[in-house]
VMD Tcl script that draws the C-alpha trace (Angstrom):
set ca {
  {-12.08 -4.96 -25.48}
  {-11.86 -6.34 -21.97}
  {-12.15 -5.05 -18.38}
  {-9.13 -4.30 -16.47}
  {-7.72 -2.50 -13.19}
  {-5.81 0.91 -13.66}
  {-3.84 1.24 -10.39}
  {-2.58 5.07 -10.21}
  {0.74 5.68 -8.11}
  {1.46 9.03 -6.71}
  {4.98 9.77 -5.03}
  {6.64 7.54 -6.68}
  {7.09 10.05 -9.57}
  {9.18 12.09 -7.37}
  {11.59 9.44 -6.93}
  {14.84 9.65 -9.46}
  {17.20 6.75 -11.12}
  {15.79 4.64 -8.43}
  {12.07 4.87 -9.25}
  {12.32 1.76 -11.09}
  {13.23 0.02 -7.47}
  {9.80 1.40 -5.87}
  {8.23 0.32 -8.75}
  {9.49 -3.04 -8.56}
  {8.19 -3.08 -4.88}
  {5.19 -2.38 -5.35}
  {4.51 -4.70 -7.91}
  {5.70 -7.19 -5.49}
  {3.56 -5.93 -2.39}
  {0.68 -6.04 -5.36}
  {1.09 -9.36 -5.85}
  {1.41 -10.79 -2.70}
  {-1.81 -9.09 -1.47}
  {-3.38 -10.63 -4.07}
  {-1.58 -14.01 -3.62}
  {-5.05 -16.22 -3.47}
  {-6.73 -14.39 -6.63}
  {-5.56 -15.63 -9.89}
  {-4.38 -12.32 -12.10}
  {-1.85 -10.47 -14.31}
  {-0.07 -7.70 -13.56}
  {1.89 -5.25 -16.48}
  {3.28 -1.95 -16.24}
  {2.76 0.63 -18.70}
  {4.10 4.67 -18.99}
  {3.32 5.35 -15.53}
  {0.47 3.02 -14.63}
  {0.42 -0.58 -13.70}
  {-2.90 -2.50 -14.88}
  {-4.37 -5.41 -13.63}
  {-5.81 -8.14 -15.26}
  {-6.62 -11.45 -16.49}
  {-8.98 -11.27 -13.27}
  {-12.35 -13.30 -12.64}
  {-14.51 -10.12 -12.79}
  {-17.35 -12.05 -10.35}
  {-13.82 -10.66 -8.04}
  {-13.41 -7.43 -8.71}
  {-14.79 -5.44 -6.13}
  {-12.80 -7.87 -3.40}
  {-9.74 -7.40 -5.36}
  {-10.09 -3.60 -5.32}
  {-10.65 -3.73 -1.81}
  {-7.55 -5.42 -1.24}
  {-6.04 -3.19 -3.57}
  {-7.09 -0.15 -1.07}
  {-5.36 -1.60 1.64}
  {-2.07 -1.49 -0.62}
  {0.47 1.22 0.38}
  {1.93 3.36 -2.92}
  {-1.26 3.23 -4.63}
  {-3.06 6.14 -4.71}
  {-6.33 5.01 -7.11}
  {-7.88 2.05 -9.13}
  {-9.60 2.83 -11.45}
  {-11.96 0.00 -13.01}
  {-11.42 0.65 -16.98}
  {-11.87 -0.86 -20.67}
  {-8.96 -1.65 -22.34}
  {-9.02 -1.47 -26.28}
  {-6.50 -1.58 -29.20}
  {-5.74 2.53 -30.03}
  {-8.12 4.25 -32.87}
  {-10.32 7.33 -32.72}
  {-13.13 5.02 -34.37}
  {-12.68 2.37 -31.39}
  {-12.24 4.85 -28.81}
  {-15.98 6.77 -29.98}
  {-17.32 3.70 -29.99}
  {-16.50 3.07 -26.55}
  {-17.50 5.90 -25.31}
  {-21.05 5.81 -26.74}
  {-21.35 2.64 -24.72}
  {-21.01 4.18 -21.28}
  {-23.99 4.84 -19.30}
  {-24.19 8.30 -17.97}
  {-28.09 8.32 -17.61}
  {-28.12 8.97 -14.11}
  {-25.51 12.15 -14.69}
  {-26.72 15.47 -15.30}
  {-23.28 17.33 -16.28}
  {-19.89 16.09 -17.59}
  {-16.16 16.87 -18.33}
  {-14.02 14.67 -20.60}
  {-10.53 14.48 -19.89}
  {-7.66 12.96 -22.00}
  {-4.09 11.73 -21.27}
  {-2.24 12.09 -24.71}
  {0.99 9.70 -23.84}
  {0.99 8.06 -27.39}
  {2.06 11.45 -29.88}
  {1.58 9.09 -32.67}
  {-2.14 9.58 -32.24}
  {-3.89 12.33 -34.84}
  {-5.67 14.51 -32.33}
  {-4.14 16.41 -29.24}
  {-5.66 16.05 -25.86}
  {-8.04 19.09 -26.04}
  {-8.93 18.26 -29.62}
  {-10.11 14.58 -28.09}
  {-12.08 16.23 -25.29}
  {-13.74 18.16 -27.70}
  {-14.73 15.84 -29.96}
  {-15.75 13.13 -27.64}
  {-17.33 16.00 -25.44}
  {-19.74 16.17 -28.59}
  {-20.42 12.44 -28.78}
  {-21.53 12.57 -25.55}
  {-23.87 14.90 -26.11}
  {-25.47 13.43 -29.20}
  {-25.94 10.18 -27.28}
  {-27.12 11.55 -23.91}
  {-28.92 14.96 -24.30}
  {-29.80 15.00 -21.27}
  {-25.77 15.88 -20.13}
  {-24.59 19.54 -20.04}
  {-20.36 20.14 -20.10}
  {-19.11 21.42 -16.61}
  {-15.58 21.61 -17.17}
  {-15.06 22.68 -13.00}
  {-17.70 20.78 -10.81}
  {-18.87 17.69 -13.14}
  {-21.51 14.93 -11.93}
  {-18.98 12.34 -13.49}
  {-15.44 12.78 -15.46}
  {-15.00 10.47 -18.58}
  {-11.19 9.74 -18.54}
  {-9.62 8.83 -21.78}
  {-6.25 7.26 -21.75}
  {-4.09 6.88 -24.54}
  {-1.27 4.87 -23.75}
  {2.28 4.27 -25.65}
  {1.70 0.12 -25.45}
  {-0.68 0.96 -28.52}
  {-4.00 0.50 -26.23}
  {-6.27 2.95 -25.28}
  {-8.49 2.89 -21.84}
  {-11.77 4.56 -20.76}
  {-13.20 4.58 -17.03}
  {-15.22 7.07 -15.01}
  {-14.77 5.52 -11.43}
  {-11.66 6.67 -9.28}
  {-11.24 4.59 -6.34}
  {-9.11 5.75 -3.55}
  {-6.06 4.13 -2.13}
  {-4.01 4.26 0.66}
  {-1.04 6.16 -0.66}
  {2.18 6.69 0.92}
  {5.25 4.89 -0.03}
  {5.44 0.73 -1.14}
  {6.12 -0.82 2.16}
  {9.86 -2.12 3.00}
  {10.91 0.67 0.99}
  {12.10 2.72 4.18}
  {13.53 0.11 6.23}
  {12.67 -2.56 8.70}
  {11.73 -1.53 12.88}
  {10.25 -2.17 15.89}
  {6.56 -1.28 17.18}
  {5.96 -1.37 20.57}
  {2.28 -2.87 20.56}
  {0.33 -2.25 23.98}
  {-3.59 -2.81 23.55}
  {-4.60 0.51 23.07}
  {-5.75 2.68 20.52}
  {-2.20 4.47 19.87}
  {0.08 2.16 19.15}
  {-1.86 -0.01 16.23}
  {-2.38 3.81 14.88}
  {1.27 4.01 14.58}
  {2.06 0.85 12.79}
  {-0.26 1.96 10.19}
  {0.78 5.44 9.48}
  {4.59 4.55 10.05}
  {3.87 1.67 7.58}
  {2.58 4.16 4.80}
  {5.78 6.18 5.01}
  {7.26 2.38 3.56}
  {8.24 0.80 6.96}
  {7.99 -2.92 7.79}
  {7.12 -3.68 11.22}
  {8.30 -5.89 13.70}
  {6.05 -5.79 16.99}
  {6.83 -6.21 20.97}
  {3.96 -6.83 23.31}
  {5.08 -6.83 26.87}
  {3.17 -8.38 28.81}
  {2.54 -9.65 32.98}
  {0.82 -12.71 33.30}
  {-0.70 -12.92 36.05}
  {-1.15 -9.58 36.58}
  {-2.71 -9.13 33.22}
  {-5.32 -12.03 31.90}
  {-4.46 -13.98 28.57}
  {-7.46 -12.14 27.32}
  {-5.19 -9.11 27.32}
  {-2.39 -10.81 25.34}
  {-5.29 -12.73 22.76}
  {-6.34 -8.94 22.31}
  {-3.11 -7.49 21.42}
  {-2.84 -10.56 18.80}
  {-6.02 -9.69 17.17}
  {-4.41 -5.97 17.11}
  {-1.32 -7.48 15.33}
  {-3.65 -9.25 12.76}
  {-6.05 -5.74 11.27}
  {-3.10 -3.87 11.20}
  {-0.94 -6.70 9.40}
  {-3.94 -6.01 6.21}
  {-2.04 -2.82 5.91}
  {1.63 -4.00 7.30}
  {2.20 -7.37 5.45}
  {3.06 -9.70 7.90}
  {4.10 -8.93 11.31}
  {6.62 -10.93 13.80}
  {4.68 -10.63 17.39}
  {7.95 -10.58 20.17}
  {5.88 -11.30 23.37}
  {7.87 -10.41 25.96}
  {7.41 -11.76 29.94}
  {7.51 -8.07 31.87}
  {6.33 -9.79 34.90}
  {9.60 -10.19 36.82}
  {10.37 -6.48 35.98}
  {7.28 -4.87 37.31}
  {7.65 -6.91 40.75}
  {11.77 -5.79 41.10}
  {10.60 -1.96 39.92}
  {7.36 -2.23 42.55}
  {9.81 -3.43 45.32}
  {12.77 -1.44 44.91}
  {12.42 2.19 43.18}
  {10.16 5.23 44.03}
  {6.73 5.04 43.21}
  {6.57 8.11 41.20}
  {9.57 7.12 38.93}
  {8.23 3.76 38.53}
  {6.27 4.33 34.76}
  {9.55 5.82 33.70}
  {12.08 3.42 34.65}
  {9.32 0.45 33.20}
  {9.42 2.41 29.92}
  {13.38 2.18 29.91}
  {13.67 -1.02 30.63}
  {11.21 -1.46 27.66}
  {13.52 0.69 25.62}
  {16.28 -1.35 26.08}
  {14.25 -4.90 25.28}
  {12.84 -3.39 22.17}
  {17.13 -1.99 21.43}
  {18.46 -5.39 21.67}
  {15.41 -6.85 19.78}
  {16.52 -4.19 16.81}
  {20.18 -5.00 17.06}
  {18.93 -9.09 17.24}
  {16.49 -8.99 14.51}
  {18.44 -6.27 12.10}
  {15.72 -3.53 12.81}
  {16.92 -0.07 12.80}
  {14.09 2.03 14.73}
  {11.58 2.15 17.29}
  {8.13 2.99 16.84}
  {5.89 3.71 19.89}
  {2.42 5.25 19.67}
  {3.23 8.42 22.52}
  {1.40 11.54 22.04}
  {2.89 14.43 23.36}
  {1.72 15.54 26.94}
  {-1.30 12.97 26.39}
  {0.15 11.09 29.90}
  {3.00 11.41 32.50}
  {4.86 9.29 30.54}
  {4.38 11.42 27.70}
  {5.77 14.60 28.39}
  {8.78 15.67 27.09}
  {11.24 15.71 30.10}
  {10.16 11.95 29.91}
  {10.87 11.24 26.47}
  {14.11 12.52 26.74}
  {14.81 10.38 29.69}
  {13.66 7.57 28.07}
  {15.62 7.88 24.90}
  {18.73 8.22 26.43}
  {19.16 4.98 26.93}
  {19.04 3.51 23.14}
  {21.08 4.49 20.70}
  {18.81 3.80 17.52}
  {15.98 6.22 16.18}
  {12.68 6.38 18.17}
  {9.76 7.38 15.66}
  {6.65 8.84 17.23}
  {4.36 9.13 14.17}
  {1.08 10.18 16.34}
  {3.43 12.63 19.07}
  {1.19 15.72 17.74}
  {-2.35 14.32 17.49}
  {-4.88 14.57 19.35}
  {-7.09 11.26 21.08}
  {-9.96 12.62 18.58}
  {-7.49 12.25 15.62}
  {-5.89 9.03 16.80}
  {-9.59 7.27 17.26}
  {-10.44 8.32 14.05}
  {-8.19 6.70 12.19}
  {-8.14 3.80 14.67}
  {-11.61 3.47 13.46}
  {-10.98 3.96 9.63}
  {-8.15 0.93 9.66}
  {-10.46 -1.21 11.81}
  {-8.32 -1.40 15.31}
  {-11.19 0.71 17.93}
  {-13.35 -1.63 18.67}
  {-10.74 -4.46 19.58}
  {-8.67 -1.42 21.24}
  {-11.24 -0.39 23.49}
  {-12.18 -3.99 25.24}
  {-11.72 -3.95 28.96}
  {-8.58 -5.77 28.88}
  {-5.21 -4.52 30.98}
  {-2.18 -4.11 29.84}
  {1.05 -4.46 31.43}
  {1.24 -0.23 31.89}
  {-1.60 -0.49 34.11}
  {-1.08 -2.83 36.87}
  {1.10 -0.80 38.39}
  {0.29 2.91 37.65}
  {1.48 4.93 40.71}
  {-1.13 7.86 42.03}
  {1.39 10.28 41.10}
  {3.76 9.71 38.52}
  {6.53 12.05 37.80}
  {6.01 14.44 34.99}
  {9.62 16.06 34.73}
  {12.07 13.09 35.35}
  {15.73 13.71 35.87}
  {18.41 11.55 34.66}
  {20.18 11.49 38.06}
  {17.29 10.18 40.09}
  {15.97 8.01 37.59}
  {19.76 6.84 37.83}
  {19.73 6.57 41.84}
  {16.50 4.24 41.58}
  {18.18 2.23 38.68}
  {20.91 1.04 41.12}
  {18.69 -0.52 43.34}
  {18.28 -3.10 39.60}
  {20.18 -5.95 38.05}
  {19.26 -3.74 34.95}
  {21.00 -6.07 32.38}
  {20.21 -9.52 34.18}
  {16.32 -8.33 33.95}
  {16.65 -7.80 30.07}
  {18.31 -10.69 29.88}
  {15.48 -12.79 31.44}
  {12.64 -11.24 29.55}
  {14.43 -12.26 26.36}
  {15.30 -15.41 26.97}
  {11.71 -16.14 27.60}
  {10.70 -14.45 24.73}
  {7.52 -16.22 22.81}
  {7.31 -15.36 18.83}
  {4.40 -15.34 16.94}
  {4.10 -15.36 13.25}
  {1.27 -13.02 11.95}
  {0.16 -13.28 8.20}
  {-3.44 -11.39 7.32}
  {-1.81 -9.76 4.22}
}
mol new
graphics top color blue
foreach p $ca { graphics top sphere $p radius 0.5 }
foreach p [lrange $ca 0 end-1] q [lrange $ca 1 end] { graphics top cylinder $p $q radius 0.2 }
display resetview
């Protein structure tokens, strides 16, 4: 008998002939989180299990574990060689005192075994009750659920504790792209939820010293590291936008002046892609939340890349988008009183339903691609690693 993690996948069993290759992800994404704890990790008829773990570690592990996209649940177990005798005797040793009703549910995976799954509940439904009298059977609302696993590797597990996961899909599964990172509460949202769905994340921070303090730039790092616990780790592109801002401010309508910043963003964060083989952008816009927002500006602003732009938080709500900001740890660094770039030079008025032909007009007044050229060539990297 010894004490081991069951970690429970979910979508993964959806997958076909390349299941195998999420699998194989995962296992990888397991074991890097869990790079500075020594462990073992097997895979059994759809479970992996952990251990081989100091169990003075287990609850830090697990909370690693949580953090983990593709998991669904850990589930803290005993491990045991398969036999009815072994598996009663295990059960008898669980403490259920502070329980007053029970179900037991079995997973049957090894058909060599005498009994079927709802002959096992049965019977170890009645040992149960012989050693705790105190229980009653609730087989739709139970205090706790005895699970029973009997697996095809010729061991047999027993936990009561479910622990939930993050879920979603192993990340780098679905690709590699690019996260424009202000300091608000959006965009960190993003990189989480676009990093469930199996992205990996590049970021871009754009930001105008003096304008903006290096407070504001320190905060958008300390962004990049809570939402690397969830994104592995994350290349930081800070990008000078200082020289852009002044040419925009000096030469183009005030009103069309947040649009024409966010496409010469666009086109940084294009050539970044194309640079760094990324094959998406991810911004943290919610629909009609600002000017910028709206769709007449979206469109505008599209038009000039040529990649995919994904929007993962475009029909939330700010309610939704703090709470999760809050549940992944971002709010509270989010919400210090530091500037970013978009607000140095917000116009009273910004335009709400851009057209392509005036944006155009106030475009020529630019040396569009000598400005992109600039802010890359003073790009500054930083290497991000809280995984």
């Amino acid at each position: 008998m010894k004490k081991v993690l069951l970690l429970k996948f979910g979508e993964l069993f959806l997958k076909g002939k390349n299941r195998h290759d999420f699998i194989r992800l995962l296992k990888n994404n397991i074991m890097d989180k869990l790079k500075n704890y020594q462990c073992s990790l097997t895979e059994t008829q759809g479970r992996l299990i952990l251990s081989a773990y100091n169990i003075d570690q287990e609850a830090e592990i697990v909370e690693n574990l949580q953090e983990v996209f593709g998991l669904i649940g850990v589930m803290p177990a005993t491990e045991f060689d398969t036999s009815l005798e072994k598996i009663v005797e295990e059960v008898k040793k669980l403490d259920l005192s502070e329980y007053k009703t029970f179900k037991v549910f079995s997973k049957h995976a090894d058909k060599n075994f005498p009994m079927h799954s709802m002959e096992i509940n049965a019977y170890l439904g009645e040992v149960i009750l012989n050693e705790n009298p105190h229980l009653k059977v609730d087989l739709y609302n139970p205090d706790v659920l005895v699970n029973v696993e009997i697996r095809t590797n010729g061991k047999s597990y027993i936990y009561t504790n479910l622990i939930k996961c993050a879920g979603g899909l192993p990340l780098g599964s679905a690709g590699k792209a690019l996260l424009l990172l202000s300091g608000g509460i959006d965009s960190p949202v993003a990189a989480y939820m676009m990093s469930k769905r199996g992205l990996k994340l590049e970021a871009v921070h754009f930001h105008s010293y003096p304008y903006t303090s290096m407070q504001a730039k320190e905060k958008v790092i300390e962004l990049a590291k809570i939402v690397s616990k969830y994104c592995g780790g994350i290349k930081l592109h800070v990008v000078s936008f200082t020289e852009v801002q002044e040419q925009i401010h000096r030469n183009c309508d005030e009103e069309y002046m947040i649009t024409i910043m966010r496409r010469i963003m666009m086109r940084i964060a294009e050539r970044l892609c194309k640079t760094n083989g990324l094959g998406a952008i991810v911004t943290g816009e919610s629909l009609g939340q600002v000017a910028s927002q709206t769709m007449n500006s979206m469109n505008v602003t599209n038009s000039v890349v040529s990649i995919p732009v994904f929007r993962p938080v475009l029909a939330f709500d700010k309610e939704e988008i703090m709470d999760i900001a809050k549940k992944i740890g971002t709010y509270e660094t989010s919400i210090l009183p530091f500037e970013d770039c978009c607000t140095v030079f917000l116009p009273k008025n910004p335009v709400i339903r851009p057209t392509i032909e005036r944006v155009q007009r106030n475009e020529s007044f630019l040396d569009i691609d000598g400005l992109v050229e600039q802010a890359i060539s003073e790009e500054e990297i930083i290497e991000i690693d809280n995984y």
